[in-house]
C-alpha positions in Angstrom: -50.3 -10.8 -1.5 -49.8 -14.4 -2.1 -52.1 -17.1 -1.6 -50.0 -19.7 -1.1 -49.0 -20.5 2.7 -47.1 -16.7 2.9 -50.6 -15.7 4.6 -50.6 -15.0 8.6 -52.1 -17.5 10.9 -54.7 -15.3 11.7 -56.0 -15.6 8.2 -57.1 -19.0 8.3 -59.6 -18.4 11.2 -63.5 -19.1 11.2 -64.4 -15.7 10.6 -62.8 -15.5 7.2 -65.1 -17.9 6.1 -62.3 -21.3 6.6 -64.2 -24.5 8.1 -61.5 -26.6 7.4 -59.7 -26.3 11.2 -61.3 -27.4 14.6 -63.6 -25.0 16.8 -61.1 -22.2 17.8 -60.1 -22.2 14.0 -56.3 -23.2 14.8 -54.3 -22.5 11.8 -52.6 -25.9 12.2 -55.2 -27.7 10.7 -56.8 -25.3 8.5 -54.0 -25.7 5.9 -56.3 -28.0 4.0 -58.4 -24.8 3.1 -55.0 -23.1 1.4 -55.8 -22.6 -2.5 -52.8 -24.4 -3.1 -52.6 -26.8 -0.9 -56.6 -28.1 -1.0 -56.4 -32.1 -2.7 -59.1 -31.2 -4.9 -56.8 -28.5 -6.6 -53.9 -30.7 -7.4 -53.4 -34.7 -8.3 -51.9 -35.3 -5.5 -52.2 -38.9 -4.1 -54.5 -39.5 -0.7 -52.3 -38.6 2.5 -52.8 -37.4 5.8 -51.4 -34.3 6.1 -50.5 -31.0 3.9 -48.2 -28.3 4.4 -46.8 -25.2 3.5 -46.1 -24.4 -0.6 -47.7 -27.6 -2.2 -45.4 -29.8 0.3 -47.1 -33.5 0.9 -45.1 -35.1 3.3 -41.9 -33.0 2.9 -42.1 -33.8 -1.1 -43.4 -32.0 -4.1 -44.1 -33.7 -7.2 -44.4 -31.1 -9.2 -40.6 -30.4 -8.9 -37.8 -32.6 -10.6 -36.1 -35.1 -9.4 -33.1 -34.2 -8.1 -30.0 -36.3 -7.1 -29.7 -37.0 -3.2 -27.5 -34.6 -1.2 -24.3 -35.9 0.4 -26.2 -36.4 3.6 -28.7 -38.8 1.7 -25.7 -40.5 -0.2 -23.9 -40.6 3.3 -27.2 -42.2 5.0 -27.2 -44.5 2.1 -23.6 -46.2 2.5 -24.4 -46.8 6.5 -27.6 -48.7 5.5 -25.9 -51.0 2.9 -27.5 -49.3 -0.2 -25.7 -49.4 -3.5 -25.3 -45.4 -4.7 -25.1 -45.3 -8.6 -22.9 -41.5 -9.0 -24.7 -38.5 -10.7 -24.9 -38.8 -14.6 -26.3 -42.6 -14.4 -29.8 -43.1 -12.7 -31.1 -39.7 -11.7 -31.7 -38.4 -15.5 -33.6 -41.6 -16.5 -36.9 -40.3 -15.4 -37.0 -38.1 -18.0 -35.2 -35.5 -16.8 -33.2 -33.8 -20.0 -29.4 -33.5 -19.0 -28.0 -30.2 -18.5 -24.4 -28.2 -18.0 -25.0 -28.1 -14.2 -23.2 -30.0 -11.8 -26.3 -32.0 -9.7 -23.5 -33.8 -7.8 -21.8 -33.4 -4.4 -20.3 -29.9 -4.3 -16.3 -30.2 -4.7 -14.2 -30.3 -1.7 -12.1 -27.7 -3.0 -8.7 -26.9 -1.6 -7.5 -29.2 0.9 -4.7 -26.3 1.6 -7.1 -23.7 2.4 -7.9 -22.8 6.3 -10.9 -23.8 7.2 -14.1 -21.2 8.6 -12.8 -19.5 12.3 -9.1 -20.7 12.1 -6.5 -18.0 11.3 -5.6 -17.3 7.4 -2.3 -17.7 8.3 -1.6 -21.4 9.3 2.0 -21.0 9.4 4.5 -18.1 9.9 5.6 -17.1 6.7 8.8 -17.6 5.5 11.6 -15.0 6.6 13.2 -13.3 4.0 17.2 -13.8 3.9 19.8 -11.2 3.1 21.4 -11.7 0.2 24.3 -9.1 -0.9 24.1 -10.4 -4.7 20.5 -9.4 -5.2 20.6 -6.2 -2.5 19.3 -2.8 -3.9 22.2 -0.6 -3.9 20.4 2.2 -6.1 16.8 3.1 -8.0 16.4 3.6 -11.6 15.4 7.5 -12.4 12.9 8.1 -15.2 12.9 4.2 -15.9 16.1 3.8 -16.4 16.1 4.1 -20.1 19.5 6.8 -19.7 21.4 4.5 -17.1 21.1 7.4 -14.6 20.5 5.5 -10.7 19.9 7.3 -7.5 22.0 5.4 -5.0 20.9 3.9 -1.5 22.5 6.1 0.6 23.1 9.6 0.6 24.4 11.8 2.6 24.9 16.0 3.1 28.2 17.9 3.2 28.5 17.7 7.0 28.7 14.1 7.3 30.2 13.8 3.7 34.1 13.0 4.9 32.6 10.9 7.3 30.3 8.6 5.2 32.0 8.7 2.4 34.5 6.4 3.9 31.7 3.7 3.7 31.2 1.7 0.4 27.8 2.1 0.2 27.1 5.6 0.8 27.4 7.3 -3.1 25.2 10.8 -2.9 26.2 13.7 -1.4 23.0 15.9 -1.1 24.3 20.1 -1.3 22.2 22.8 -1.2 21.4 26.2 -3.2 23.9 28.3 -4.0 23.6 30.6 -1.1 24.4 27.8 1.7 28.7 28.3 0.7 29.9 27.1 3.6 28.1 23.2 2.8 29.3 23.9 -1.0 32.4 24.3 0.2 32.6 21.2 2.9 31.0 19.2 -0.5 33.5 20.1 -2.5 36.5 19.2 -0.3 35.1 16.0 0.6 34.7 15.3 -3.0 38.5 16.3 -3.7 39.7 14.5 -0.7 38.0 11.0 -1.5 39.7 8.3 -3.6 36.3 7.4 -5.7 35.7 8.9 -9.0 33.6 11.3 -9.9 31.6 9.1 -12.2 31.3 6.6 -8.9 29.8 9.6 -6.9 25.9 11.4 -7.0 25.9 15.0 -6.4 22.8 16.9 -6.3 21.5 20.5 -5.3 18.3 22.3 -5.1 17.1 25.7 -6.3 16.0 28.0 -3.7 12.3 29.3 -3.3 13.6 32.6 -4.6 15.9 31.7 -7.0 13.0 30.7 -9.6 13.5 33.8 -11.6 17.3 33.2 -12.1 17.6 29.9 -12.4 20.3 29.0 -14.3 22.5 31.7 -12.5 22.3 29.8 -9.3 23.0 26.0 -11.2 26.1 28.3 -12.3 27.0 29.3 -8.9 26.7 25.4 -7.5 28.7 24.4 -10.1 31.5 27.0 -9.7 31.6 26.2 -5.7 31.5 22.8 -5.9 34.1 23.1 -9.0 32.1 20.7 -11.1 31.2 20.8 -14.9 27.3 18.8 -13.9 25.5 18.2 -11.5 23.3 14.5 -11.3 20.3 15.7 -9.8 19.3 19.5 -9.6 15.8 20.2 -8.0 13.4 22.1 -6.6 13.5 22.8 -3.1 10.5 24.1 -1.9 6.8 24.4 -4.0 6.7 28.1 -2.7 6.6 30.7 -4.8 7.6 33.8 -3.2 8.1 36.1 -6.7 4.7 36.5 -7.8 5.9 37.8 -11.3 7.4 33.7 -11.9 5.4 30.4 -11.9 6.5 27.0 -10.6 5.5 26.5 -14.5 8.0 29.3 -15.8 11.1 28.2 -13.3 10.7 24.5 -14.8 11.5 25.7 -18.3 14.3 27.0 -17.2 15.8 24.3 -15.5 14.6 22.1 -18.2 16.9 24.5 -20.3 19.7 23.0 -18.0 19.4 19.8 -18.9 19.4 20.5 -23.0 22.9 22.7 -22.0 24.5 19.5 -20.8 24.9 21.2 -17.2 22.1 18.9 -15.4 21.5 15.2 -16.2 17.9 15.2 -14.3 15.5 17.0 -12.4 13.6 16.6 -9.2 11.5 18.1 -6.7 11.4 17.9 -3.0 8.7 18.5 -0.4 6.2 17.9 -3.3 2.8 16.8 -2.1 0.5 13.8 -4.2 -1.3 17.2 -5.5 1.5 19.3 -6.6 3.4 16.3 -8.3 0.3 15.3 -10.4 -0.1 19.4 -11.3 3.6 19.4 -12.6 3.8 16.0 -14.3 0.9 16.9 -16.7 2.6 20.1 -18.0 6.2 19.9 -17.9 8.1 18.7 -21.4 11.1 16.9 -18.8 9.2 15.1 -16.3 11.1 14.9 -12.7 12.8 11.7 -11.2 13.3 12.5 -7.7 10.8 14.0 -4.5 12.6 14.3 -2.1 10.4 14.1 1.6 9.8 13.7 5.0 9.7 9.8 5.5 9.9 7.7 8.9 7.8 5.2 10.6 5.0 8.2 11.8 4.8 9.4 8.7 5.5 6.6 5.8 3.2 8.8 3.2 2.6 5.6 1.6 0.1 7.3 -0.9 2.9 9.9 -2.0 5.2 6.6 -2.7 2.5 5.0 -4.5 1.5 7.8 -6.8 5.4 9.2 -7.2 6.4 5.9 -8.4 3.1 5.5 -10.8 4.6 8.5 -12.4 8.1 7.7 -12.8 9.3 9.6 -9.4 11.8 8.0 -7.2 11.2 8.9 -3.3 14.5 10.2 -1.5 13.2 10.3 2.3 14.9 13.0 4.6 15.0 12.9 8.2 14.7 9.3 8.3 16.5 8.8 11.5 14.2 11.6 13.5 17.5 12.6 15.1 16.4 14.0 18.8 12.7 13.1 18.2 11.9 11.4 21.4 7.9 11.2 20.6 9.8 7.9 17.7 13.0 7.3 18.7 11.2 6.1 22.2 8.0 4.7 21.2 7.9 1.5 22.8 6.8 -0.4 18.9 10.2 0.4 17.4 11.8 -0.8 21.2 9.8 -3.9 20.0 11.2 -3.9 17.0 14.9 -3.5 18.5 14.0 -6.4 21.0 12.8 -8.6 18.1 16.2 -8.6 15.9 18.2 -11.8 15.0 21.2 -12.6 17.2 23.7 -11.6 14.1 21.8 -8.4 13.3 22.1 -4.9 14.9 19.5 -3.7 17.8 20.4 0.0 17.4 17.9 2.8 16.3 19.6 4.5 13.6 20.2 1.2 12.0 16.6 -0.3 12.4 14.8 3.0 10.7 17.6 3.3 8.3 16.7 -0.2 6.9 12.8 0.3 7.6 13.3 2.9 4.7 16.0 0.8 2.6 13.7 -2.2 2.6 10.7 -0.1 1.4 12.8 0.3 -1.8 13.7 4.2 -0.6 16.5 6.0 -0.9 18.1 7.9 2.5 20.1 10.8 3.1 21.8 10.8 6.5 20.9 14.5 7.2 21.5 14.9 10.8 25.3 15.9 12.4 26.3 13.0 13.5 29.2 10.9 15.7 31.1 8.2 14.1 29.3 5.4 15.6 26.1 6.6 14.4 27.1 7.1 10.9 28.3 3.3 11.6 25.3 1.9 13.0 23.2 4.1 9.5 26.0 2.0 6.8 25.3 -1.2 9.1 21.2 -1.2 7.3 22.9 -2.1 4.4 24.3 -5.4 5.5 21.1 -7.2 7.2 17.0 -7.3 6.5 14.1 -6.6 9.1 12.3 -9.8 10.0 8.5 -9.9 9.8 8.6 -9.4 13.5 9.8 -6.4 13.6 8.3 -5.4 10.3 4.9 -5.6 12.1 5.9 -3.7 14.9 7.8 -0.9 12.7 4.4 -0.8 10.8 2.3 -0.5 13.6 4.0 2.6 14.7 1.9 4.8 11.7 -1.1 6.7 13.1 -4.7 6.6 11.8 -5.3 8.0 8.9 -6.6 11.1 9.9 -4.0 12.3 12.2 -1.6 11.4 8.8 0.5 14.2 8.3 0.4 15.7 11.6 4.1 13.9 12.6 6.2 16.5 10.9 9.3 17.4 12.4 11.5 19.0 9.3 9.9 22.6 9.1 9.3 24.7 6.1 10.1 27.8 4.9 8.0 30.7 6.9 4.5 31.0 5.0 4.6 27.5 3.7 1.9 25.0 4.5 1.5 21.3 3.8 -1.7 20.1 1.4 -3.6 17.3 3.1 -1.9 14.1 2.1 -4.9 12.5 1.0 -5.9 15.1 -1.9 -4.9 14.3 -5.4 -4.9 10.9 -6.6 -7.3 8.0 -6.4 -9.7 9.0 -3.5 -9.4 6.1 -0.8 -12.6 4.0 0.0 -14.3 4.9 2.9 -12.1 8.3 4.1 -13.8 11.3 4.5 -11.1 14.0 3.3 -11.1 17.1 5.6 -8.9 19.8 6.0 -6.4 18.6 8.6 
C-alpha cells in the first residue's frame, strides 16, 4: 500500500503513533506526519500548509513546468497580462523541447455538432430521379460476358400484360412440367414486337428433376420454342432422390452451359449457408438467388453475402399480394402518406421501388389487374424520399423474429436454415434455432 496520501483518514490517528494532528488526532492536520509530505523530507521552501501527493500550496516543484492552460491564458488577457504563445518562454527554464504539443488543444472542426445536439444538423439532401443514370438491369457474374438481369421481370401470367411496358424485360417460366405457363410464355414471346435478344427468359429445374437434368432444359426449350435459355436455375435446395447430390445435378447443368443451351446459372430459395456450400465447389459459380424479399423480410445478410460472392438477388413476392399483416401496416401507410405531390401513393408501386432502389431485381409474380401492373411499371419512373425510406425500414422486425414473415411456401418436407447461420457471425446475436 502506498505511503503517500492514498492512506485512510483513520491512519493518521494518535494511536498509530502520529503526534503531528490536535487532540482527537484529526486527519486534517496530521498531513505533516505523511512520509512524503513531512518538510524535513523534501527542499521545499517554509509554508503553512501541506497536502495531498507532495502538493505545497496547489504546486509541486518537483514537476516541470508546464505552459498555462487556456483558462490561465484566458485569466491572463482580462488582467492586461502580455501572453508569449507556447514554443517561446516556457522551455527556457531548462526544459528540453519535445514533439508534443504543450499548447491549447485545437478547436477542431468548426462543422462538427457539438456534445447533446443531434448528429444530424440538417436533413440530408433528397436524392432526385434521374432516367439517364437509373438502373435498368444488374451485371451477372461481374459483368465480364455482357450478360445483365433486367429490373423487372415478370411470369407467364402477367407476361402479355407487362410486356407492353418498356421496362419490364424478364419473363420468369418454370420447370418443364408447369406446360400450361410454358405455353402462355411462349405465345407472349411470339406475340410481342421486341426481339428476342431485347428479352430475359429464364426457368428452373424442379426438385426432382436433378437426376435428368438436361432432359428437362430440353423440354423448356422445345415448349417455349427457343434454342437458349438466359438464366436456368435451381428451384428448390431439396433433394428428394437420395441416389443424386445438389453437387452431382450442378455438373450437369454446368454441362448446359459448355453445350451452348444455357448462358448462366442460378439458384433460388438458397439460404446464406447453402450459397457459401455451393460457391466453394462448383467449377461455374451461380449469378442469380432468387428469394422471398419485402419490407418484413429484407434478408439484408443474404444480399450482403450473395453479392460478396458474385450473386445477383432476384426478390419474389415483393408486392405480398393479399398479405394484409404488410400491405396494412400502418409504417408503409406512413410511407404512402409521406410521397411527393408528383409521385405515386399506391402500394404496389411504393414496395416495387423499396426493392428497385435497394439495387434488386423484381418479378411481378402475383395475377394481377391492369391497373396494378400499372401502378408496379410506375416504381420505375420516381425515387423514395428519405421520409418514407425511414418508415419502409422501420417496418423489419427484430432480429430474432427475422425469418418468421414468410408467406411464399415451399415444397412439402422443406424447411428454411436460420438466416443468421453461415457468414460473418454478427456482434452481439446469440444464434438459436428459430
Amino acid at each position: 500500500m502506498a505511503t503517500d496520501g492514498c492512506q485512510p483518514m483513520e491512519r493518521f490517528s494518535k494511536k498509530y503513533g502520529y503526534t503531528a494532528s490536535s487532540s482527537d488526532g484529526s486527519a486534517q492536520k496530521s498531513w505533516a506526519s505523511c512520509p512524503s509530505s513531512m518538510q524535513q523530507q523534501q527542499n521545499y521552501p517554509k509554508t503553512h500548509g501541506y497536502s495531498v501527493s507532495g502538493y505545497v500550496n496547489g504546486y509541486n516543484p518537483t514537476l516541470p513546468a508546464y505552459p498555462p492552460t487556456r483558462a490561465q491564458i484566458e485569466q491572463m488577457q482580462k488582467n492586461g497580462q502580455q501572453f508569449t504563445p507556447p514554443g517561446q518562454q516556457f522551455y527556457q527554464g531548462g526544459r528540453k523541447p519535445t514533439a508534443v504539443w504543450d499548447g491549447p488543444a485545437p478547436a477542431g472542426d468548426p462543422n462538427k455538432p457539438k456534445p447533446g445536439t443531434p448528429y444530424y444538423l440538417k436533413t440530408p439532401e433528397e436524392s432526385k430521379f434521374d432516367p439517364s443514370v437509373e438502373q435498368e438491369s444488374v451485371a451477372l457474374g461481374g459483368g465480364a460476358k455482357g450478360y445483365r438481369l433486367p429490373m423487372f421481370g415478370c411470369v407467364p401470367k402477367n407476361a402479355s400484360k407487362c410486356l407492353k411496358y418498356e421496362c419490364v424485360r424478364h419473363i420468369r417460366c418454370g420447370s418443364s412440367k408447369e406446360s400450361d405457363d410454358l405455353e402462355l410464355a411462349k405465345s407472349a414471346i411470339a406475340s410481342s414486337s421486341r426481339p428476342r435478344e431485347t428479352l430475359f427468359i429464364s426457368a428452373v429445374l424442379a426438385c426432382d428433376e436433378w437426376g435428368k437434368v438436361e432432359q428437362s432444359c430440353d423440354a423448356v426449350l422445345s415448349k417455349l420454342g427457343l434454342e437458349s435459355l438466359d438464366l436456368f436455375s435451381i428451384e428448390w435446395p431439396m433433394q428428394i432422390d437420395q441416389s443424386v447430390t445438389l453437387e452431382d445435378a450442378w455438373k450437369q447443368m454446368e454441362a448446359l452451359v459448355s453445350r451452348g443451351k444455357v448462358k448462366s446459372l442460378g439458384v433460388c430459395n438458397f439460404s446464406v449457408l447453402a450459397v457459401e456450400n455451393l460457391v466453394k465447389t462448383c467449377e461455374i459459380k451461380p449469378v442469380v438467388n432468387e428469394v422471398e424479399l419485402h419490407p418484413m423480410l429484407s434478408q439484408r445478410k443474404l444480399v450482403g453475402v450473395c453479392r460478396r460472392w458474385g450473386l445477383a438477388l432476384l426478390a419474389r413476392g415483393s408486392i405480398c399480394a393479399g398479405v394484409e399483416e404488410v400491405r396494412e401496416h400502418q409504417r408503409l401507410l406512413d410511407a404512402c402518406s409521406a410521397a411527393d405531390e408528383s409521385d405515386p401513393t399506391d402500394i404496389n408501386s411504393i414496395l416495387t421501388r423499396w426493392s428497385i432502389q435497394r439495387g434488386v431485381a423484381v418479378v411481378v409474380d402475383e395475377a394481377m389487374e391492369d391497373s396494378e401492373v400499372v401502378a408496379c411499371c410506375k416504381a420505375a419512373k420516381f425515387r423514395l424520399n428519405n421520409a418514407q425510406k425511414v418508415c419502409i425500414d422501420s417496418m423489419e422486425p427484430i432480429a430474432k423474429l427475422q425469418g418468421k414473415h414468410r408467406f411464399m411456401k415451399g415444397p412439402e418436407g422443406f424447411q428454411f436454415d436460420d438466416p443468421f447461420l453461415g457468414g460473418l457471425a454478427r456482434p452481439g446475436l446469440e444464434v438459436n434455432p428459430l
